[in-house]
C-alpha positions, 0 to 999 in steps of 0.5 A: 576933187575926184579921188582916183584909185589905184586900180583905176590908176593900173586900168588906165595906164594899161589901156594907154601902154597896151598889152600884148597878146604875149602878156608883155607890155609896151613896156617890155617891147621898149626894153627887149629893143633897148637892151638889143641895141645897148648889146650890140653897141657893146659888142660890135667891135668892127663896128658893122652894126652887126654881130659876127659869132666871134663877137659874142660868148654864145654857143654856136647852136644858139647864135644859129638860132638867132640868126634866123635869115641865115645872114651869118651875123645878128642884126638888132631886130634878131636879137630883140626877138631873141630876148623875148620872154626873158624881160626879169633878165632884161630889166636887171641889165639895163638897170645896172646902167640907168637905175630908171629900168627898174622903176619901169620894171615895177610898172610893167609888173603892175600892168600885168596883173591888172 
């Protein structure tokens, strides 16, 4: 029986799961978009599948960037290009609801580094 390395292990879950330009993994990608749906299922009060300024606790300026086609409201797709970069902040609030995200956390880590 062939023994596997750990690093053969990293290697090979890396080049399945694939890295981004950006660094991030697929991992990360999945997360941003879980995170943006979970936010916006908690949020859209009028139940539009949108998110209206008065339905979120950000700054007016901030909403404004997001809303990058200017629609006066944030779809899930402007809100998972928001979250980019911030994958620390997103797996700790998916976590507090599925204690799975921080395994996936863990993993997504490991990737990077190989």
């Amino acid at each position: 029986m062939r023994r596997v390395s750990h690093s053969m292990l990293e290697y090979s879950l890396s080049c399945y799961m694939g890295k981004e330009s950006s660094g991030s993994t697929q991992f990360d990608n999945l997360a941003s978009k879980v995170a943006a749906q979970k936010y916006l299922k908690e949020r859209d009060t009028n139940k539009d599948g949108t998110l209206s300024q008065d339905e979120v606790t950000f700054s007016e300026e901030a909403f404004s960037k997001l809303d990058t086609d200017k629609s006066g409201v944030l779809s899930v797709d402007e809100l998972k290009v928001g979250l980019s970069g911030y994958e620390g902040e997103i797996y700790n609030y998916l976590a507090k609801t599925d204690a799975r995200w921080a395994k996936i956390s863990q993993l997504s880590s490991m990737l990077k580094k190989v």
